[in-house]
N, C-alpha and C positions, 0 to 999 in steps of 0.2 A: 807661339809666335810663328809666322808664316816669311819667308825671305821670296821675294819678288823679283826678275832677275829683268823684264819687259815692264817700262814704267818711265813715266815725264817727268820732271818737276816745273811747276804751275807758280811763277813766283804771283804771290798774292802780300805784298811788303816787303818793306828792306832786309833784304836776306832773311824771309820766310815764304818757304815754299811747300805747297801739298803735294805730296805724292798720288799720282794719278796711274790706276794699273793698267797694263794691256794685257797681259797675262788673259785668255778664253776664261778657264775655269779656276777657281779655290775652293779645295776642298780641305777640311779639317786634318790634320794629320795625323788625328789618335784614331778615328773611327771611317774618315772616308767620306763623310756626309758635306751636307751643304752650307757654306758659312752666312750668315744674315750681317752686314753694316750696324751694328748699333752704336756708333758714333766716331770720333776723332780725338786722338791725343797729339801732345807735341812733345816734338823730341829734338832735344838737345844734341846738334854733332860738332866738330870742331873737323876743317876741311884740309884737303892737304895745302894750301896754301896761309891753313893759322887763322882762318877767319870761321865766327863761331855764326853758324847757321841755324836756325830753327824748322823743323820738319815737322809736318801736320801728317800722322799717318790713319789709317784706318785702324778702326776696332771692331772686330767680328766675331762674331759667337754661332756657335756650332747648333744648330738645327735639333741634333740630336743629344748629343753628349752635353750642352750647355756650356763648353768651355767657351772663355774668352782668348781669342788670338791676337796680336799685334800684326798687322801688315807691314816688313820692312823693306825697304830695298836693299838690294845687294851692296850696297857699297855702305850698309853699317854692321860693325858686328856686335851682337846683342851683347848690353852690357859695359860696354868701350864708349870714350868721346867720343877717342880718333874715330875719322874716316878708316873704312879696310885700305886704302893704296895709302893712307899714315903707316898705319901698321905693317903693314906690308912689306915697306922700306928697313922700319926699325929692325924688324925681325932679318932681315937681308943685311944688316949693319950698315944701314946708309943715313944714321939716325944725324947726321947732319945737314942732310936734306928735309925734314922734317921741322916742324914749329912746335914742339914738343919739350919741357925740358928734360936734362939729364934723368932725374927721380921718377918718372913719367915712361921712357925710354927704354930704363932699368925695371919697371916694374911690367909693362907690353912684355919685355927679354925673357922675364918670370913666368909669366901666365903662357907665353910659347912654350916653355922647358917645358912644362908641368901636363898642358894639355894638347901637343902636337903629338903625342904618339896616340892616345886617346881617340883623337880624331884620326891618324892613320888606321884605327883600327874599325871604324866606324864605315871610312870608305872601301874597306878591303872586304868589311862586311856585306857592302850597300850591293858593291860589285860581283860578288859571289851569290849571294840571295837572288836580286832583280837584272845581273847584266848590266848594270852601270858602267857606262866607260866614260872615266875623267880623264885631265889629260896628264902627261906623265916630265916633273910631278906637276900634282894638281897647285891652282894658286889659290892661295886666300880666301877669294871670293866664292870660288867655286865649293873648297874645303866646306866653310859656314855655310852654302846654300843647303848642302846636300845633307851639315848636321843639323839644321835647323828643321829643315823641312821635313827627315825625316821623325822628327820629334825626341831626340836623341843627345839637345843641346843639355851640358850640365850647368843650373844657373845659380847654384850657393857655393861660395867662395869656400865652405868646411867638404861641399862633395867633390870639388876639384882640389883641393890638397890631397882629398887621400883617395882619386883615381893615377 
């Protein structure tokens, strides 16, 4: 999966909308190469204001390597309903501002605990390796851009209990 951070959305129906990229270039994240379109999926988010959205993203495969990538935008974070500024909140303990229930809120609180040093450690790395400068501390969105993009995301619920 690729995280998009310049990008529209094109409402095409009631409350579904395609993600349109501005982003110059996307390149594959494992090898570097060039990614090809081969087709669209839809994706399920629920927004910060409770209302359940459907998002048409891109699917692209890798030139070289054959992988297939999901095109996201930044304001999802792979894996989650919630929008990132839901989560966001929850994690900031503002989970009354949010349209989320309690069981929902408590398990967002979970998935923080377990993989928020994980991803500290991801950025401390990115930052040290290539000069990344985030901003201090970094938010949410930016956090998932930079684990994502770097290829680094962990997506089975057994590899993140025991990171």
């Amino acid at each position: 999966m690729i995280s998009v951070k310049k990008y529209r959305l094109k409402e095409e129906g009631r409350r579904r909308f395609r993600v349109l990229n501005y982003e110059m270039r996307i390149v594959c994240p494992i090898c570097g190469r060039v990614l090809l379109v081969i087709g669209t999926r839809r994706r399920g988010i629920i927004d910060s204001a409770g209302e359940k959205l459907t998002l048409i993203i891109r699917r692209l495969r890798c030139k070289d390597c054959r992988v297939i990538h999901h095109e996201l935008p930044d304001t999802i974070v792979p894996y989650k309903r919630h929008c990132a500024e839901s989560i966001e909140k929850v994690i900031a303990g503002e989970a009354t501002a949010v349209y989320c229930d309690s069981t929902t809120a408590s398990r967002i609180r979970a998935w923080w605990a377990v993989c928020h040093l994980y991803f500290e450690s991801v950025l401390a790395s990115l930052r040290e390796k290539y000069g990344t400068v985030f901003s201090n501390p970094p938010a949410l969105k930016e956090t998932v851009r930079a684990v994502v993009n770097a290829h680094l995301w962990v997506h089975t619920r057994s590899a993140v209990l025991s990171c």
